[in-house]
C-alpha positions as CSV (number, residue, x, y, z in Angstrom):
1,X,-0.3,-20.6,54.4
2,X,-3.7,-19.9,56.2
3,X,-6.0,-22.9,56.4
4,X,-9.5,-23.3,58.0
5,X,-10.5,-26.7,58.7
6,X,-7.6,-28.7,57.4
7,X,-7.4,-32.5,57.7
8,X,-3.8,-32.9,60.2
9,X,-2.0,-34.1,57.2
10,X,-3.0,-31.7,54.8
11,X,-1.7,-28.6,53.5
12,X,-5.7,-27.6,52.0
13,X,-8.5,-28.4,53.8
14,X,-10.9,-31.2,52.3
15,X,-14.4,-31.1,51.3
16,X,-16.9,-33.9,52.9
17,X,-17.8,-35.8,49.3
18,X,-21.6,-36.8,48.8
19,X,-22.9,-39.9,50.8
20,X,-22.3,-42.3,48.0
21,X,-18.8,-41.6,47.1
22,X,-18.5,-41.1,51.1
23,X,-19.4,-44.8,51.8
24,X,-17.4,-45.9,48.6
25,X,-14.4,-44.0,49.8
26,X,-14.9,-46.0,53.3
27,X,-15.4,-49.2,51.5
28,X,-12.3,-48.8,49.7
29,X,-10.2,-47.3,52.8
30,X,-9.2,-44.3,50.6
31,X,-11.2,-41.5,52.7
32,X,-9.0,-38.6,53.3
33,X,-11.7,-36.4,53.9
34,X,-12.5,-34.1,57.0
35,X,-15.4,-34.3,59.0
36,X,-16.6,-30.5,58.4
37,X,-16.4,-27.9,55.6
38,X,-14.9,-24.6,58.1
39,X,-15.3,-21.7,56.3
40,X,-12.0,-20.0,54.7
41,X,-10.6,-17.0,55.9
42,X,-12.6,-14.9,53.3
43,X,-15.6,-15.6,55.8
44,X,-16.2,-11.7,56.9
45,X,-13.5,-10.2,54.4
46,X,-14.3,-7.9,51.7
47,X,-13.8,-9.9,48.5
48,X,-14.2,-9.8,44.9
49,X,-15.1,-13.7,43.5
50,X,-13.2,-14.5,39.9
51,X,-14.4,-17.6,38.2
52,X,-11.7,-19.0,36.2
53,X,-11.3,-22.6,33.2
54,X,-10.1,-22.7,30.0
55,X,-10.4,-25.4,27.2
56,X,-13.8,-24.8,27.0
57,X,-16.2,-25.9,23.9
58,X,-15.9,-28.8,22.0
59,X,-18.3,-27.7,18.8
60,X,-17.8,-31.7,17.4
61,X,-20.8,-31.9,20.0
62,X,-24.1,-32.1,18.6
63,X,-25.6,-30.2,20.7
64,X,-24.0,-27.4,22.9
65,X,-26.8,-27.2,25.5
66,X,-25.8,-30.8,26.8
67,X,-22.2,-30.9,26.6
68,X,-19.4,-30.2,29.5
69,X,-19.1,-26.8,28.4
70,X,-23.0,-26.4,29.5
71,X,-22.3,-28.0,32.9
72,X,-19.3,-25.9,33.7
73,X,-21.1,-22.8,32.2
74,X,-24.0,-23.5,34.9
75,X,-21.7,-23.6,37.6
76,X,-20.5,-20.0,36.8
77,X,-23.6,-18.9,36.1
78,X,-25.2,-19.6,39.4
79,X,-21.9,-18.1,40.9
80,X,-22.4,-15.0,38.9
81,X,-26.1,-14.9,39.5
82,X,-25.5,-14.7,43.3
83,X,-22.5,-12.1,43.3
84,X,-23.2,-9.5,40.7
85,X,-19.4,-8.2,41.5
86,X,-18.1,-11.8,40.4
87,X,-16.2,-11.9,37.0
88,X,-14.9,-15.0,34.8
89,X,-11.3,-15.2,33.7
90,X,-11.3,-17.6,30.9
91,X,-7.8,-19.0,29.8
92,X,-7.5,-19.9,26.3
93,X,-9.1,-22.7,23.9
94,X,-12.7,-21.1,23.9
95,X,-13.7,-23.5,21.0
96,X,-12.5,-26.8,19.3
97,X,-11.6,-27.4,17.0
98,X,-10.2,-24.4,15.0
99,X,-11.3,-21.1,17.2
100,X,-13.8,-20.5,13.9
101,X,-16.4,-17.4,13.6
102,X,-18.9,-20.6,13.7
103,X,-17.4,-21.8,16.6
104,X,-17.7,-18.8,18.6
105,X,-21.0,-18.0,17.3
106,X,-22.3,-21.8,17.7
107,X,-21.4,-23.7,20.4
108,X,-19.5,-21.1,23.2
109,X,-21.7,-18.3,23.0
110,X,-24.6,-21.1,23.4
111,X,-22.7,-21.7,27.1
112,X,-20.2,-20.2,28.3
113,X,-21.0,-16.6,26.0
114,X,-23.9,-16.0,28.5
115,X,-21.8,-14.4,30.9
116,X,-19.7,-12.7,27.7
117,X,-20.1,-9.6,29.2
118,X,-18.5,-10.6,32.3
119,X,-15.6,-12.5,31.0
120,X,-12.3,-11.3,30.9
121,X,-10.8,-13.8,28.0
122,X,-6.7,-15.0,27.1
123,X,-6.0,-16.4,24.0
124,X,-5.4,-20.5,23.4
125,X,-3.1,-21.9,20.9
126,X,-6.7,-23.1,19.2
127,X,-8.2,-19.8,18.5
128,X,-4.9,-19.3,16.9
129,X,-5.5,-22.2,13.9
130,X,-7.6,-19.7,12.7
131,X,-5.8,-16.7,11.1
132,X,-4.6,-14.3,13.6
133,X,-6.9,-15.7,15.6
134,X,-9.5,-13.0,14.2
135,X,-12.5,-14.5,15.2
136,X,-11.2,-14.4,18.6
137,X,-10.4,-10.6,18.5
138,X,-13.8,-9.9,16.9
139,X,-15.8,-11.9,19.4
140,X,-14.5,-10.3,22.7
141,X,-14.0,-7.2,21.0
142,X,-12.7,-4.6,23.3
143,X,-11.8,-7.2,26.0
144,X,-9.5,-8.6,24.0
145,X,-7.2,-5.7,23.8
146,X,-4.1,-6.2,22.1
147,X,-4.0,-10.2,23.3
148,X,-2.8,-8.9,26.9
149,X,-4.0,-6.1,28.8
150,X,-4.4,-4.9,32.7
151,X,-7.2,-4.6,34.6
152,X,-8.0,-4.4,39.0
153,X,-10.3,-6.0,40.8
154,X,-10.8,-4.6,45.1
155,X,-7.2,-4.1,45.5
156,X,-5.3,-7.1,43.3
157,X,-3.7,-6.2,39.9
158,X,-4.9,-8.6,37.2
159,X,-2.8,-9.4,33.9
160,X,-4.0,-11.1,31.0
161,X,-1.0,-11.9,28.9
162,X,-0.8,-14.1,25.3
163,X,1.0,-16.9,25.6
164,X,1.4,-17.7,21.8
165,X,3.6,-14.8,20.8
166,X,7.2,-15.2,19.6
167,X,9.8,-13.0,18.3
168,X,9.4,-9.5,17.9
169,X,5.9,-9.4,19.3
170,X,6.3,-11.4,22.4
171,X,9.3,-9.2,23.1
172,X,6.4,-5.9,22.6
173,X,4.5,-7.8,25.3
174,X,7.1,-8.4,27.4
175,X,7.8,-4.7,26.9
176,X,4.8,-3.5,28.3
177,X,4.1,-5.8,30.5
178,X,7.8,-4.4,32.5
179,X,6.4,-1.1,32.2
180,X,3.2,-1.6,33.6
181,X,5.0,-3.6,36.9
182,X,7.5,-1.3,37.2
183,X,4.3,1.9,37.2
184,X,2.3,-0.2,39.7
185,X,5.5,-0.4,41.8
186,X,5.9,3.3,41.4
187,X,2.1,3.7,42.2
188,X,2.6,1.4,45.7
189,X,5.5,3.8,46.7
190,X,3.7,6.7,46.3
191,X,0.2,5.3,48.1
192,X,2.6,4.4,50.9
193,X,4.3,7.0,51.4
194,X,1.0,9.0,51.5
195,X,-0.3,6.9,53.8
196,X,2.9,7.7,56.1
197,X,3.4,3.7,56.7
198,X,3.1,0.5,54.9
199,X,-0.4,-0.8,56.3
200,X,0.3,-4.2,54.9
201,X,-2.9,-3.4,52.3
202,X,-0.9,-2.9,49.0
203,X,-2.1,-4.5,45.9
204,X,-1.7,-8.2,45.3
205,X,-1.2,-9.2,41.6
206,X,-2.1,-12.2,39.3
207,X,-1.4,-13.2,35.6
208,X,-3.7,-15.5,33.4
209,X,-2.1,-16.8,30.1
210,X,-2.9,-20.3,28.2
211,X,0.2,-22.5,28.1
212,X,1.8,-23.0,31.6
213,X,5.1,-23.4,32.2
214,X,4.6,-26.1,34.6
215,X,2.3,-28.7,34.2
216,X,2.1,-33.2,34.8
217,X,-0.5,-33.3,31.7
218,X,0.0,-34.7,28.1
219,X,1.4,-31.6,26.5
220,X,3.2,-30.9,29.7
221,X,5.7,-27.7,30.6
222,X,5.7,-25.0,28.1
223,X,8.7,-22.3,28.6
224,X,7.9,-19.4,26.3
225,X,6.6,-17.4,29.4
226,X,9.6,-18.1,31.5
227,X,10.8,-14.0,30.8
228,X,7.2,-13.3,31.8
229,X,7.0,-15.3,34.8
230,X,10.5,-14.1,36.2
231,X,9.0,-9.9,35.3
232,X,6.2,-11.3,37.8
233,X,8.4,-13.0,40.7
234,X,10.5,-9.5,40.4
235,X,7.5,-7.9,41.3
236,X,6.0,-9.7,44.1
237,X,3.4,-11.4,42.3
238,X,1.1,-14.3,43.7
239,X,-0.5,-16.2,41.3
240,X,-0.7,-17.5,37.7
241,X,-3.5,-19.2,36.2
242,X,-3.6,-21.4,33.1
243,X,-5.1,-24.0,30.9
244,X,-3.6,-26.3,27.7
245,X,-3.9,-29.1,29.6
246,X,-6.7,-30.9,30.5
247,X,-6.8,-31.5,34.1
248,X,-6.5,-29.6,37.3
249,X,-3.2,-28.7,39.1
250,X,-1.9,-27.1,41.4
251,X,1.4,-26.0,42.4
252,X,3.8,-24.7,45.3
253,X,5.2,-21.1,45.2
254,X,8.4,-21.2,42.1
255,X,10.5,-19.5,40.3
256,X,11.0,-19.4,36.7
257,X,13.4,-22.2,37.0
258,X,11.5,-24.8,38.7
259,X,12.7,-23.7,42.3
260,X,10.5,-23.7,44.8
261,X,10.6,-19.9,46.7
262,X,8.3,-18.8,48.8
263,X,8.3,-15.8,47.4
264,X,7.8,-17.0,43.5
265,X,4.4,-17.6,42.0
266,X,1.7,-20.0,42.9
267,X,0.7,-22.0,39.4
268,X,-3.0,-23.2,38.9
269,X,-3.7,-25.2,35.6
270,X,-7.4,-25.3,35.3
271,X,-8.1,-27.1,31.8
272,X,-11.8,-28.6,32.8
273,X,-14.0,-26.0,31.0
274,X,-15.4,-29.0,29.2
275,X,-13.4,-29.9,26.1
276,X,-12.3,-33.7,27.0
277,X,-10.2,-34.8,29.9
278,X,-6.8,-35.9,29.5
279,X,-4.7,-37.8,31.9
280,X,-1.3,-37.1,33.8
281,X,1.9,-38.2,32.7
282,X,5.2,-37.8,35.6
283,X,4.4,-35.3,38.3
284,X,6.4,-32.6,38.3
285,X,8.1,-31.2,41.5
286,X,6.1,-28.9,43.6
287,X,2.7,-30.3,42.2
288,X,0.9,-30.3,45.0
289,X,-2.7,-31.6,43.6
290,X,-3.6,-32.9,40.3
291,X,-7.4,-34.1,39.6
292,X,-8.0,-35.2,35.9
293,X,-11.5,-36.8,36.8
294,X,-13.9,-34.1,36.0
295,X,-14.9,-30.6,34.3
296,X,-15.0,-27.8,36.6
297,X,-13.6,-24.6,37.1
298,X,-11.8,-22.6,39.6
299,X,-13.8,-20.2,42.2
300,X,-11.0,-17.8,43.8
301,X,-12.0,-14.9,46.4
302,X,-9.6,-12.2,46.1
303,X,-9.3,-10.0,49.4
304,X,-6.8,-7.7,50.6
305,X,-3.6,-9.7,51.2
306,X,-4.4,-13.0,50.0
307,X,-6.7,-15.1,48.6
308,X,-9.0,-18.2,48.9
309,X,-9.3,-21.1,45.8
310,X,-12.1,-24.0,45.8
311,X,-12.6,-26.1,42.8
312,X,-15.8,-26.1,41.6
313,X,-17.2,-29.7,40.0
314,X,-19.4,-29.6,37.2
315,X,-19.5,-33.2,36.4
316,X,-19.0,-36.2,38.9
317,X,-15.8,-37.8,39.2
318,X,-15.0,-40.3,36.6
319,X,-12.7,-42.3,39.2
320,X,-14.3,-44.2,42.0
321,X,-12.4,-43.3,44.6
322,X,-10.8,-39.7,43.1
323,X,-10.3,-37.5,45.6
324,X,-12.3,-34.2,47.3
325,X,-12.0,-31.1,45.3
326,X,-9.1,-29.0,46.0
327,X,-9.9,-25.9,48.4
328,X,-7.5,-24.0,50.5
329,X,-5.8,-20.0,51.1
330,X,-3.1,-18.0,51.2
331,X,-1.3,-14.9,52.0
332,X,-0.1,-12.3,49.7
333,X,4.0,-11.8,49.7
């Protein structure tokens, strides 16, 4: 892993907190921070910035302009405002409590639907207490496709897959989703060859779903995307984002049996879009950092062969002395 400006004992280099909780941190001898922010290794690359969260609106508040869904959905708004390339990934649980036409229409589209037609959406188990998850469907129209779909972004492969299938249309997904790896490996053969040698510049790939197969939170691992995940690692892919739970983690490289492999998929679970926080439970092996004291989402910069990730905050850390938001890179496979 490539890291600018890590602290010695750190894997991801640490960002220098605001005075307060600086002195506070002192006071209480938990400061871990380091002394600069270095720049990543995206400084001076060619990039595309994705935006990701999911569990997003909580419509019980009264009024959407003040809630966390506003504050995360200003955060991406002044990323989007200053990259006009940048896109959102949003991974499941748009609206609580039911995924409703009301819900949609009320409090998201109030926040996080004014960047709608930048948002490239999964669906959560919540849109799904609503028949078919209709609304949903209708409210991202096009952009929904079929509940997964495929899309590139500057040279990485993008998947948005639905992780509340089961029987025989999970196993259609799972269908087309081999089909699609197995024409992008086709596709890297042929540019290659082409090209008369490997340059070492051949697509990355990521996958966004809802419920992640590994996760410390409340609801905790969920298996059904195990096939998917393993049709991923068979094909070189990097990273997998996700929500359900409500918290921020991240994990080492795995397989889809809980094995750490370098070549196996890097897990984020990015819950903090604003619903409600909910706390950790045991941490799981190969959880590298877990941070379930504030809404925020996930900024990654996707360049050719690899990849930078900062958490964004949106609200202040509920914990006094919680620790510097997660920031670090990698290298493609």
């Amino acid at each position: 892993m490539r890291c600018a400006g890590c602290c010695a004992s750190s894997n991801s280099a640490r960002i220098v907190p605001p005075r307060r909780a600086l002195l506070l941190a002192c006071a209480l001898g938990t400061l871990t921070a380091c002394a600069t922010r270095a720049p990543l290794p995206s400084a001076g690359l060619a990039f595309r910035t994705v935006y990701a969260a999911g569990d997003i609106a909580r419509c019980t508040h009264p009024d959407p302009r003040w809630s966390g869904a506003a504050d995360t959905a200003a955060v991406v708004a002044a990323g989007l405002a200053a990259d006009p390339e940048a896109v959102v990934l949003s991974l499941g649980d748009h609206t609580y409590p039911r995924g409703t036409n009301a819900e949609f229409a009320g409090c998201y589209d109030a926040t996080w639907g004014r960047f709608k037609d930048r948002t490239w959406p999964a669906p959560g188990n919540h849109e799904y207490y609503t028949k078919d998850a209709a609304p949903y469907f209708a409210y991202f129209g096009e952009r929904a496709g079929r509940g997964y779909y495929r899309l590139e972004l500057k040279g990485w492969r993008i998947y948005s897959l639905d992780s509340n299938l089961a029987g025989e249309a999970q196993a259609r997904q799972l269908a087309w989703l081999k089909a699609a790896l197995e024409k992008d490996e086709e596709q890297a053969r042929g540019a290659a060859a082409g090209a008369g040698a490997n340059d070492g510049t051949a697509p990355c790939t990521l996958a966004f779903w809802h419920h992640p197969l590994y996760s410390s939170g409340g609801h905790g691992s969920v298996p059904v995307m195990r096939e998917a995940w393993a049709l991923l690692r068979a094909a070189g892919a990097e990273l997998v984002l996700s929500g359900h739970d409500h918290d921020y983690e991240r994990f080492a490289a795995q397989d889809e049996a809980g094995r750490r492999d370098p070549r196996g998929l890097r897990q984020f679970v990015v819950g903090t879009g604003g619903a409600y926080p909910t706390p950790f439970l045991v941490p799981l092996a190969h959880s590298e950092t877990r941070d379930a004291s504030r809404n925020g989402v996930l900024r990654l910069r996707l360049y050719a062969g690899g990849y930078d990730w900062e958490f964004l905050e949106a609200t202040p850390p509920q914990l006094p002395n919680a620790s510097p938001p997660d920031r670090g890179s990698a290298a493609c496979h």
